[in-house]
Every structure is written in C-alpha cells, then in structure tokens.
N, C-alpha and C positions, 0 to 999 in steps of 0.2 A: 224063602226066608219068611218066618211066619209074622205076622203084624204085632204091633206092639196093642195089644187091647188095655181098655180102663180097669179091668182088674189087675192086670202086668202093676199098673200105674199104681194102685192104692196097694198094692203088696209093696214094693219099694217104698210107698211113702212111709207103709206102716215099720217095713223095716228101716231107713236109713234117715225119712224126712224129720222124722222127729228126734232123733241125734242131732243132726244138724242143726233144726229148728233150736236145739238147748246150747248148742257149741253158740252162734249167735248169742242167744240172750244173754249166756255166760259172759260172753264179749263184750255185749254193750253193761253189762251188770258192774264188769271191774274195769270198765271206760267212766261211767260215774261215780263208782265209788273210790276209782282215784281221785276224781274231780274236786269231790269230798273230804275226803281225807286228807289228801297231800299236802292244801293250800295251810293249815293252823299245821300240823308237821313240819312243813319248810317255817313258818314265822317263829314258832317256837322255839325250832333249832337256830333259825339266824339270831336270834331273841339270846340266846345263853351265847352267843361267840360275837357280841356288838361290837366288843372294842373300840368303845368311846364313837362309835357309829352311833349319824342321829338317826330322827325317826323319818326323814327323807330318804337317807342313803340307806335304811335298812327295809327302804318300802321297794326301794330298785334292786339291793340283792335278793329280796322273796319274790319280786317279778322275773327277776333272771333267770332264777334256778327255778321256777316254774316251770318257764317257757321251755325246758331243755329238757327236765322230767315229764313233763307231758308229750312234748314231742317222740324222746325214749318210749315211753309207756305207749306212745298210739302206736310206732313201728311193732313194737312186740307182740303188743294183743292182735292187730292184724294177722303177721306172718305165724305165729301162732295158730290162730283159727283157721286161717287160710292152708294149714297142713293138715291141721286135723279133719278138717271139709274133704281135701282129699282123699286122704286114707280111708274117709268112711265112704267115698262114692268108687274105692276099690282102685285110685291110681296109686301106686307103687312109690313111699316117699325115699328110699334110699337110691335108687338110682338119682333122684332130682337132688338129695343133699349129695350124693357125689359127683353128679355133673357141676355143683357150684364148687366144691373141692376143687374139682379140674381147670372150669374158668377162672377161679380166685388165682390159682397156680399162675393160665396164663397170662392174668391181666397184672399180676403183681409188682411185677417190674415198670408197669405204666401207672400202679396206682398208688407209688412211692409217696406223689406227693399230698393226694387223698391221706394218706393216712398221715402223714406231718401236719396235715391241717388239723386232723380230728384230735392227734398227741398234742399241739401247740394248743387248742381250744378248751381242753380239758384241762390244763393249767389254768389259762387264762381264768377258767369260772373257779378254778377250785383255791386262786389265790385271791380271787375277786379284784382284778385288775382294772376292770370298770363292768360299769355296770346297764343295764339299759334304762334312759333317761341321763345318762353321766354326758357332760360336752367333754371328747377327748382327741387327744392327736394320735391318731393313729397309722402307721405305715406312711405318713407326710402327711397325712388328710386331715383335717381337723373340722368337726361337728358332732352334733349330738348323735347320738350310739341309740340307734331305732331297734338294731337285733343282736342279740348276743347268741350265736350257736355253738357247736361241736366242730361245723368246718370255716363257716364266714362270720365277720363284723358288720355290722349293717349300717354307716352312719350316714347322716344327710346335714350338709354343708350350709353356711349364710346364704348361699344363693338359692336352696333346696334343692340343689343336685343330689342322688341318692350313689354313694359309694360301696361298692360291693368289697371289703378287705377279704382274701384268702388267709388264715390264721396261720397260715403256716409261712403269710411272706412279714409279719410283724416280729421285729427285731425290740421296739422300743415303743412301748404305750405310755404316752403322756393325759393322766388322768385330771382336768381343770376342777371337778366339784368334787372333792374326795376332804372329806371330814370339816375342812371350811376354807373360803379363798380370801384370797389377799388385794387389796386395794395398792397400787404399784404406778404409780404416775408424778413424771417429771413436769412442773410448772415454770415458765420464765417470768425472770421481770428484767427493766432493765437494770442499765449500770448504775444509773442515778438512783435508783431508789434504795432505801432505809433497809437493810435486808433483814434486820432484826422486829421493823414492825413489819414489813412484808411475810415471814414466818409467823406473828404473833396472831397476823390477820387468818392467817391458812390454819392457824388451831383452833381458832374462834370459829371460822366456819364449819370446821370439822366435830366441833362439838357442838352445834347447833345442829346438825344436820344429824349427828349420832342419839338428840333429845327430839328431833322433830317425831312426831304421831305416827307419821305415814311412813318414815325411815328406819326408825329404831329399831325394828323386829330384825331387819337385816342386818345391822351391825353388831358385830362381835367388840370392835374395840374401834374408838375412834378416828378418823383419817388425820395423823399430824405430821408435820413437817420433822422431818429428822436430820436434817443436812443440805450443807450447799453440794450438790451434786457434777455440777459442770461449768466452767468459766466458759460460757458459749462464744459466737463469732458476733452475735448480736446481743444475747440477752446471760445473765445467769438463772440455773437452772435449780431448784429446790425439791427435794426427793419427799413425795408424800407417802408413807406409809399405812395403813391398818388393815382387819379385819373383819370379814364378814361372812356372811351362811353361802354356802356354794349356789355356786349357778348368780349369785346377787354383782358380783363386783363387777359388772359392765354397765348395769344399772345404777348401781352407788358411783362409779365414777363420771357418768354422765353426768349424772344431780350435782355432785362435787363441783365440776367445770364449772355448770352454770352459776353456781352460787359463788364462786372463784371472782367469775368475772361481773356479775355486778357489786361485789363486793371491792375489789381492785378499783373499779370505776369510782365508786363512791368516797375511797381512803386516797384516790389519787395516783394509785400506781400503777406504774404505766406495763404493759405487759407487750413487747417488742417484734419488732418486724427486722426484716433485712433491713441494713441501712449498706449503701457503697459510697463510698466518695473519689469526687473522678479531678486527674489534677489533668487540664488542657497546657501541656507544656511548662508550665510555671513551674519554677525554683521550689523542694520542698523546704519548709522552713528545717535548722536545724533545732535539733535534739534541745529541750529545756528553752530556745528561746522564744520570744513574743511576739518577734517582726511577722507581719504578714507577709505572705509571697504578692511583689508587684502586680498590679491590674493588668489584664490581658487586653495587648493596644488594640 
C-alpha cells in the first residue's frame, strides 16, 4: 500500500480543501447575516400585528421568535453544510438520507410524542400564548417563562426551581402579564366600623397611591373599593379593584396593604382577627333579651 505523500496531500487540498474551505465560510457568512437581518425583520413584523400590544409585550414576542428562528436557522445551516462537506470528501449522501428514512420509520411509533410537542409549540409561538419574560401557569406550574421552544417551556418558579414543561403535556396556559393586570384584593374590617367611610378611606388611598411619583407609571386605573364582598366569620370583606401595567400588580398590591393599614390606624378602623367566645356551662341568654347568664359559682 503505497504511503500517502505531501503531494497526495496539497493535490486533495487543491482539489477539495478549498470547497470546503467556501462551504464554511458560506456557513458562517449566512450564520451572521441572519444575525443581522432577522432581528429589525421580526420587530417590524410584530411592529404591524401589535394589537394594542405594548412596547414590553412586543419586546418579549421579538425575543421569542428570535430565539426559535435562530435556533431553526443554526440546525439548518449546520446539517446543510455538514452534507455538502461530505459529498465533496466523496461519502455517498443518499444512502445516509435513506438510512434516516428507515430509522424515522422505525422510531416513529416511539416519536409520537416528540412530535405533538414540536405540533403543540408551534401553536403555542404562532398564537403568542405567552411569551419569554411573561409570569404564566402552565401545565399547574406557575413562574416566569425563561424559554419558549418548538418542544419545551422553560419556566422558573418563586422559589427558583427551574420547570422543564413538555409542550405537548399543556392543555391550558394561564398568561399573568398579557396586555395589563389587575389589582384583585379582599380587605376586612370589622363589624363595628362605618363601612361607608371604611370604603371612602380605600379610594383616598388608592388615588393617592395612583398620583404618587414612584407609583403612577404602574397604574392603569386606580385601586377602589367596589363592593362589600363577604359577611366574614370575623370581619367584613371589601373588594378592591383596578388596573395596572403587567408583571406590576404584586408590587401595587403590597404598597396598597401598607398604605391600607396605616391609613385604618390613623381613621380608627379597626381591621379584625378571630374572635371565639366560650360559654363554661352557663345558661345562653335568650334571643332579643338583656339578662346576663348567672356568674359561674
């Protein structure tokens, strides 16, 4: 077997290295000039289909569909190149594209649900069901949404546990910051207090709070009392309502609270606990009258 000499060597280079050498560069040429390109292409086009999208939720669907069009675009340009690499170093690509014929055949039946994930994910992006950066519940999980793919959700939980969803096991996506959120908190007071200035105090704070500097950007519409909501066991309950920019309303309602309750302090109403009352055997008084139950001898 005769040796392979350094001429052997720069005749192949001359013939096939510098193919290859262009297959590459070509490779990396339309790896950047997607880079390039795509980014003001995706904004433009989420830009004409906003629908009343702000300029938060329309900075998470051009991050979305990035991240999926580039992922798309790197598998291709690789397997791409990576055939044409072969065919020019003389391996044979039709046998290799029908040995994948054959094993697609035989994994098919086991890659059922591979492909209901990639079908369910391709909805998911193309209805914009949430987005990455969106807090959402998904599949029971509920955290903020790190990855949006083709086959999984990515989210990560209050505690930072990182949830891997399979897109194909999501029945029902509960989207938290989609166009704006809602302020949604029951307050008590008790039975004794005024519930009319008890309410009138809860819209003074709310509009206080909707004029403050540091708050206002966040709110859409101020947080007011809209009703008595619940005859409690201890307190009655008053339904606070409004609106504000997504991702805000767990923020607004904390500041709320607190401003709630030095406010209640200061107007005197009293905002309730359990109470129980325990009868040691005595008589209970009847209905309507005023006798006390005798002292317990």
């Amino acid at each position: 077997m005769p040796l392979l000499t350094w001429a052997d060597v720069v005749t192949w280079l001359y013939a096939h290295g510098i193919t290859i050498l262009v297959i590459v560069v070509v490779g990396a040429v339309l790896w950047l000039a997607m880079n390039r390109i795509l980014p003001p292409v995706v904004r433009r086009t989420v830009a004409r289909t906003r629908h009343k999208e702000s300029k938060e939720g329309m900075e998470k669907r051009t991050n979305t569909l990035l991240f999926v069009f580039k992922g798309v675009g790197r598998v291709f340009i690789i397997i791409v190149g990576l055939m044409m690499i072969l065919s020019e170093v003389g391996v044979p690509i039709a046998p290799i594209l029908a040995g994948f014929g054959i094993v697609g055949i035989a994994i098919g039946f086991g890659a059922q649900y591979l492909i209901r994930d990639l079908i369910s994910g391709t909805f998911i992006i193309m209805e914009n069901q949430y987005r990455v950066g969106d807090v959402a519940r998904v599949a029971d999980v509920t955290g903020t949404v790190e990855e949006v793919g083709l086959r999984k959700t990515v989210l990560r939980d209050l505690d930072g546990i990182v949830h891997h969803v399979p897109n194909g096991e999501i029945r029902v996506a509960s989207n938290f910051t989609r166009h704006f959120a809602r302020v949604n908190l029951d307050v008590s007071v008790a039975y004794g207090a005024d519930l009319d200035h008890a309410m009138s105090v809860i819209n003074r704070v709310g509009n206080e709070l909707a004029e403050d500097e540091e708050w206002r950007q966040m709110i859409r519409t101020p947080p007011q009392a809209v009703r008595v909501n619940k005859l409690g066991d201890s307190g009655i309950d008053i339904k606070i309502v409004g609106e504000v920019k997504p991702m805000q309303q767990w923020a607004v309602m904390g500041q709320l609270r607190l401003r709630l309750k030095k406010a209640f302090d200061a107007e005197g109403i009293e905002i309730p606990w359990p109470h129980t009352k325990v009868y040691f055997g005595n008589p209970l008084p009847r209905s309507g009258s005023k006798e006390e139950p005798p002292p317990q001898a």
